[in-house]
N, C-alpha and C positions, 0 to 999 in steps of 0.2 A: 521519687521514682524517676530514671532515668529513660525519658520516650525516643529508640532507634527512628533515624529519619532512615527510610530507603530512598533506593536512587530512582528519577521518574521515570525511566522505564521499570520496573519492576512494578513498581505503581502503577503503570499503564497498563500494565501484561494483567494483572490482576482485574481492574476495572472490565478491560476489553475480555477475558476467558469468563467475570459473574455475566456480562452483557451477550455472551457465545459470538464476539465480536474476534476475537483472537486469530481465526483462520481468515479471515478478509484481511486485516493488518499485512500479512506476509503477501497477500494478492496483489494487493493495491502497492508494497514495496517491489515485487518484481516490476509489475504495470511501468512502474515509474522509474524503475532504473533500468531497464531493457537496453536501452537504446546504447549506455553507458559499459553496461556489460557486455555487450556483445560485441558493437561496434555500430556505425554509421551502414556498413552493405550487410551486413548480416539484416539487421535490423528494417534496412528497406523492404525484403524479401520475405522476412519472416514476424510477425510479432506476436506476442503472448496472448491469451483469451481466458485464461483460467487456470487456478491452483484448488484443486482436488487431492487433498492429503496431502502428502509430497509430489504428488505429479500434477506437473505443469503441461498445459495444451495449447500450442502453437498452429496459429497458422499459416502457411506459406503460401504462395502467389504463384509457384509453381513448378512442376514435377519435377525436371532439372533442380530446382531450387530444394526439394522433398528429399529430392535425392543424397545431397550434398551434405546436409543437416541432419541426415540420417545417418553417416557415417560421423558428423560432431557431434552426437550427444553426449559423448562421457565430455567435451572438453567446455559445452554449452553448460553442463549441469555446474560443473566447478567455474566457472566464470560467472554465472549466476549468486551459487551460492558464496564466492569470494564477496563481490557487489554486495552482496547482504551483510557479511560479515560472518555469519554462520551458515549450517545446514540448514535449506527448507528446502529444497526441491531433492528430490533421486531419483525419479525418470520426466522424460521426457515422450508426449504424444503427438506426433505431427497428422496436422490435416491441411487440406488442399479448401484455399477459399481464397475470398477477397481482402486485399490489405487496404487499409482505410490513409488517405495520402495523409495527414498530421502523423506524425509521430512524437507529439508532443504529449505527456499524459493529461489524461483528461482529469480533470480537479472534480471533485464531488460538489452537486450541488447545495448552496446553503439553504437553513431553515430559516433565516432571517424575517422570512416573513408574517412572522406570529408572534416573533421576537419585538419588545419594546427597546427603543435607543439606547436609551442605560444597556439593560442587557446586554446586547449587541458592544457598546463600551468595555462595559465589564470582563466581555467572552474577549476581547480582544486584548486588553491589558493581561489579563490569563497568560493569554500567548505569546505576551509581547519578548519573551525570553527565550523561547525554543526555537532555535535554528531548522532543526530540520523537518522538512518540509511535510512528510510522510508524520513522523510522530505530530507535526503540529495540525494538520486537515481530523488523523483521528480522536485527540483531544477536544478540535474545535468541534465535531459531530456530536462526541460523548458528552462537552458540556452543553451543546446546543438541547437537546435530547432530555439531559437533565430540567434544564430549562424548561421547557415544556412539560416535562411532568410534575417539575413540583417549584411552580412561577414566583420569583424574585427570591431563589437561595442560590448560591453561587457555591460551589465546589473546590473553588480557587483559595478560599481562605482557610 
């Protein structure tokens, strides 16, 4: 018998949609490449809060700024979804708030600490292959997660 290997994202998408992890993935790949897609003044002005279906929720810093971004959203949406590589977002929500000064994305916190060293080893050789940054934080949660639920089986093998 002949067993197909898939590619690890399809393998992921799967993992992450039994986990209803699937629509946070695309969140947390806008979050993180915002800055990249849009640009350095775009990005001062405005940054992303949430992905709701396809619509994505920005906030801006202010009304002139509201203004301006309301007239780019069709070029916002495909410069987003280009950065992605495919479609996720088709509209865009703009609201008027505070912009937080890092524009660096924020990395999710580990579970490390229930984790034994091995583990933690383990989860880390996992990962020691995947480049990117985005698929590597959701694998590293997924197999963390793992971990804790069902203690010293690794995933990886």
């Amino acid at each position: 018998m002949v067993r197909r290997i898939d590619k690890l994202s399809v393998t992921l998408g799967r993992i992450l949609k039994v986990h209803g992890l699937e629509g946070r993935l695309s969140e947390y790949r806008v979050l993180g490449r915002w800055k990249k897609a849009v640009g350095t003044v775009i990005a001062r002005h405005a940054q992303p809060r949430s992905v709701h279906g396809r619509k994505l929720t920005i906030i801006v810093d202010s009304p002139a700024w509201m203004q301006q971004l309301s007239m780019l959203k069709p070029d916002i949406v495909e410069q987003v979804n280009r950065s992605l590589g495919r479609e996720v977002i088709r509209d865009i929500t703009l609201k008027l708030g505070e912009i937080t000064a890092s524009t660096a994305p924020v990395e999710a916190p580990r579970i490390y600490t229930s984790l034994s060293r091995e583990e933690q080893t383990q989860i880390e050789t996992c990962l020691q292959q995947i480049h990117d940054p985005d698929i590597r934080e959701t694998l590293r949660r997924v197999i963390e997660k793992d971990f804790l639920n069902k203690k010293g089986k690794s995933r990886c093998e």
